[in-house]
C-alpha positions as CSV (number, residue, x, y, z in Angstrom):
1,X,15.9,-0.7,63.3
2,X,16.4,0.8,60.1
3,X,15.5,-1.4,56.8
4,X,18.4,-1.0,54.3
5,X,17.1,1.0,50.8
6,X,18.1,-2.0,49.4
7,X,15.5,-4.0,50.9
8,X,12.5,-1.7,51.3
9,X,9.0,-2.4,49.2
10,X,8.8,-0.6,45.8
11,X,6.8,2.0,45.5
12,X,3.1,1.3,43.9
13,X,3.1,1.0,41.1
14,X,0.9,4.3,39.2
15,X,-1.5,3.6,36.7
16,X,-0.7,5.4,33.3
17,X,-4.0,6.6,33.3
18,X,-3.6,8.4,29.6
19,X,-2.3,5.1,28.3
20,X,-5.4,3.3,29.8
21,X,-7.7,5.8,28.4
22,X,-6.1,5.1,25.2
23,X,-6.6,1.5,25.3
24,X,-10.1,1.6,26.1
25,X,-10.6,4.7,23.0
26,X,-9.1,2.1,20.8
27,X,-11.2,-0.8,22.1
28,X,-14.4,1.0,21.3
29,X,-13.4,1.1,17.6
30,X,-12.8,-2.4,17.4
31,X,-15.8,-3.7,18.9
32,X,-18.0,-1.6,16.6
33,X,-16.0,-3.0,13.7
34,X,-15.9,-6.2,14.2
35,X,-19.3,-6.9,16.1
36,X,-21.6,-3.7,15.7
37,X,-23.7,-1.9,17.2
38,X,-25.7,-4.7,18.7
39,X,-22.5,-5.8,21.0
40,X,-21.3,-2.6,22.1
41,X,-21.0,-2.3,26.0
42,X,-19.2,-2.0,28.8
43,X,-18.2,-5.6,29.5
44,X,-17.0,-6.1,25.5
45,X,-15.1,-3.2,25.6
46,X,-13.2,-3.8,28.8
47,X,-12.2,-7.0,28.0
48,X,-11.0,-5.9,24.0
49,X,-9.0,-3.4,25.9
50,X,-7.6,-5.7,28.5
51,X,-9.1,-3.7,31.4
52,X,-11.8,-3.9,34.3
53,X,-14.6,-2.4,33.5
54,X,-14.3,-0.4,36.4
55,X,-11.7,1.6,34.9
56,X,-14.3,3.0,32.4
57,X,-16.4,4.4,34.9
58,X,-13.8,5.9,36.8
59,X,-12.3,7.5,33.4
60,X,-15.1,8.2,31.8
61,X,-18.6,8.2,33.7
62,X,-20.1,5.4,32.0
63,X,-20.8,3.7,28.1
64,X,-22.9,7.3,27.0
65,X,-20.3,9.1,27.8
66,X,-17.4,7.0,26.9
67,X,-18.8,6.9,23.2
68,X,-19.0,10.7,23.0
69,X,-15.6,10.9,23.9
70,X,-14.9,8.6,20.9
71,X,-16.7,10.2,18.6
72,X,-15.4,13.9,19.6
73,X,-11.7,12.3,19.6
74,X,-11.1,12.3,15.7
75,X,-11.3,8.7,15.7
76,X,-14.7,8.1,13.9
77,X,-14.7,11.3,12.2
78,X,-12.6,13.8,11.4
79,X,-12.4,17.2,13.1
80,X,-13.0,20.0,11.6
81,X,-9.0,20.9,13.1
82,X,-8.5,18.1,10.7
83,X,-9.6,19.1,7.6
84,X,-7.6,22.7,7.6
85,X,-4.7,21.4,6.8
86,X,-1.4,21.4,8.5
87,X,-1.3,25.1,7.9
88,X,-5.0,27.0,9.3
89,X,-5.0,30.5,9.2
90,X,-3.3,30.5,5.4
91,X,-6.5,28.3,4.7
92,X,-9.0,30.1,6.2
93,X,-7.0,33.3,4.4
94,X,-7.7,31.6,1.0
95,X,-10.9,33.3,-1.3
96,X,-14.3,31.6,-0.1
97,X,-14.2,29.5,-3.5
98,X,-11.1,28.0,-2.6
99,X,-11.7,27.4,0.6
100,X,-14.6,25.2,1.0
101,X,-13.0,23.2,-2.1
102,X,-10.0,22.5,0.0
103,X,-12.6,21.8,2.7
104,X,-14.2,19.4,0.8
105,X,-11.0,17.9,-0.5
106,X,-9.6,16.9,2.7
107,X,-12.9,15.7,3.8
108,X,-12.6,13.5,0.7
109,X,-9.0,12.4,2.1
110,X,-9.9,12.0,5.4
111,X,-12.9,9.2,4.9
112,X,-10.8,7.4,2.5
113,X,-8.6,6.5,5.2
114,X,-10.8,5.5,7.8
115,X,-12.3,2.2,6.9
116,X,-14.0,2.0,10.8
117,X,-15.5,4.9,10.0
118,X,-17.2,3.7,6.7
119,X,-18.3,0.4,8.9
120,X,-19.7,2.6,11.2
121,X,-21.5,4.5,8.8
122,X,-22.6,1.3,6.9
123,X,-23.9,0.0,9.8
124,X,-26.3,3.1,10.9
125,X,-28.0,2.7,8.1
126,X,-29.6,-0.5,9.2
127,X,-29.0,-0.1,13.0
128,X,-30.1,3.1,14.7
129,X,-30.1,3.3,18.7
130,X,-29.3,5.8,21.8
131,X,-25.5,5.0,21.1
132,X,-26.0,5.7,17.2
133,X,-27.8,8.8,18.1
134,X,-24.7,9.8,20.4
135,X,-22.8,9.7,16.9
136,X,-25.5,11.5,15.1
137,X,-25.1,14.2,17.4
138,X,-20.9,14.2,17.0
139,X,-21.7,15.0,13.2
140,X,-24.1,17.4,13.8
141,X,-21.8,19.5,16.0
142,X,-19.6,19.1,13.3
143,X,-21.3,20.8,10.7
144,X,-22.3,23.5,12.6
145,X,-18.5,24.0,13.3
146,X,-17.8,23.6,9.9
147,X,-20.1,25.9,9.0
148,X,-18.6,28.7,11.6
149,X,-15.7,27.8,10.6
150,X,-15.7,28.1,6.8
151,X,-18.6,29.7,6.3
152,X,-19.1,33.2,8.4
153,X,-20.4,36.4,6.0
154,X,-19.9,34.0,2.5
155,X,-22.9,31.8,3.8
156,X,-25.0,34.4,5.4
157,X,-24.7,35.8,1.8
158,X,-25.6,32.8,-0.1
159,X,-28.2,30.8,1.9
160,X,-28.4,28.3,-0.4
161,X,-24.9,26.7,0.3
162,X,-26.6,24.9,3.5
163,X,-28.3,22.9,1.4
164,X,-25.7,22.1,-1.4
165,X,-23.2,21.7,1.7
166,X,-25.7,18.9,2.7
167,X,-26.1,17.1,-0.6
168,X,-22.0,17.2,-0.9
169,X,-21.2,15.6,2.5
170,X,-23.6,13.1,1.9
171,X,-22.7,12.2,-1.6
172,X,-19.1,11.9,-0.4
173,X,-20.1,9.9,2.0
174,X,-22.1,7.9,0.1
175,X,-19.9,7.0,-2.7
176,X,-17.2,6.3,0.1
177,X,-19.5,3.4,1.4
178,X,-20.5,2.2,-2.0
179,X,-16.8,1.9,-2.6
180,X,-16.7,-1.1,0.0
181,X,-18.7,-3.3,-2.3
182,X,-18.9,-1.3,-5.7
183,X,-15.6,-0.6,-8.0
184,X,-17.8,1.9,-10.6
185,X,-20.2,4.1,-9.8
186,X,-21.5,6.1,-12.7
187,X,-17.9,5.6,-15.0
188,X,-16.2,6.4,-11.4
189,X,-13.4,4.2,-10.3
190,X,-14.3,4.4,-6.6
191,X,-11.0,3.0,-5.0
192,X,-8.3,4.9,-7.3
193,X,-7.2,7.6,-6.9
194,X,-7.8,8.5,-10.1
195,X,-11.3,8.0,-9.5
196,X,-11.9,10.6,-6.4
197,X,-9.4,13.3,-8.1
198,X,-12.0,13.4,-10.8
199,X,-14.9,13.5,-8.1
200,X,-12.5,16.8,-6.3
201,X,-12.3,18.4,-9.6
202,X,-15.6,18.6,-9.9
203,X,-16.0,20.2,-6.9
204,X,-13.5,23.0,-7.4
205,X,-15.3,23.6,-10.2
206,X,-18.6,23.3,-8.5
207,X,-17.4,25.8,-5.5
208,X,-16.0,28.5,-8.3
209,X,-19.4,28.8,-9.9
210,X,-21.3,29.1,-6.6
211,X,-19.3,31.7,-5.3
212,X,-18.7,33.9,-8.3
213,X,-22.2,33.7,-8.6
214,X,-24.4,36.9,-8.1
215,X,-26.4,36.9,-4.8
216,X,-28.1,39.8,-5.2
């Protein structure tokens, strides 16, 4: 006997598996922000994102590999896709000076808007274990893309620029953290915009000289 279509079973239901994957991204992000470090794991993360653990294995191998995946995403810091602009060839067409300026300008942008990621960052400082390390190693792929990226003949020319590279990432990202607690910083308003306009000037300025500069 046939059943009527009206009366057969649903079909299962199928797991939006990009959906779930999202979830779970997003719950790593808020368990390092609200609880650190210390509470990360498989169990918190599951139940912030409404999930069973299961899931995270199954999706993504296991808490290693899930918080590489977060870290490459964009979420905690910004790719280096990110920081060319909506418009990448006509930046990477620009003169070298100009360039890593801009660079540095939208790096500037970027961490301003990513108050997780200043967390994050804040709480390395005092925290470091294999799942900070994981992070560690997201940034440091990211400035050897950066450097590939931007960098190419200009750098080989100028070796020097690794260094003062170095010293500008980490005073951007320095001044971005002391901004959480700190309004002034050296006659800098940290939280206007004002404030980190002056700071970008002075790069342009800074970049300009360094590039114009003879390297013979």
């Amino acid at each position: 006997m046939m059943i009527p279509d009206t009366l057969a079973p649903p079909p299962p239901r199928r797991r939006d598996r990009a959906a779930t994957e999202e979830r779970i991204l997003t719950a790593v992000g808020e368990v390092l922000a609200r609880d650190g470090f210390a509470a990360i794991g498989v169990n918190a993360i599951a139940k912030q994102a409404g999930v069973d653990k299961v899931l995270i294995y199954r999706y993504f191998g296991g808490l290693p590999e899930l918080l590489r995946t977060w870290g490459a995403s964009g979420r905690f810091w910004p790719r280096v896709s990110d920081l060319l602009s909506g418009d990448p060839p006509a930046l990477l067409a620009l003169p070298p000076a100009e360039r890593y300026a801009r660079f540095f300008r939208h790096f500037i942008d970027e961490l301003r808007v990513r108050p997780l990621t200043l967390e994050v960052l804040a709480a390395e400082v005092v925290e470091r274990n294999e799942l900070t390390a994981i992070l560690e190693a997201e940034r440091e792929a990211w400035g050897d893309e950066a450097t590939r990226v931007l960098g190419g003949e200009d750098f080989a020319a100028r070796p020097h620029m690794r260094g003062v590279t170095l010293l500008l990432v980490a005073g951007v990202q320095h001044l971005a953290l002391r901004s959480r607690k700190i309004r002034i910083f050296g006659g800098v308003d940290l939280r206007s915009d004002e404030g980190w306009d002056e700071l970008k000037r002075s790069i342009d300025e800074l970049a300009h000289r360094l590039f114009t500069a003879s390297h013979a």
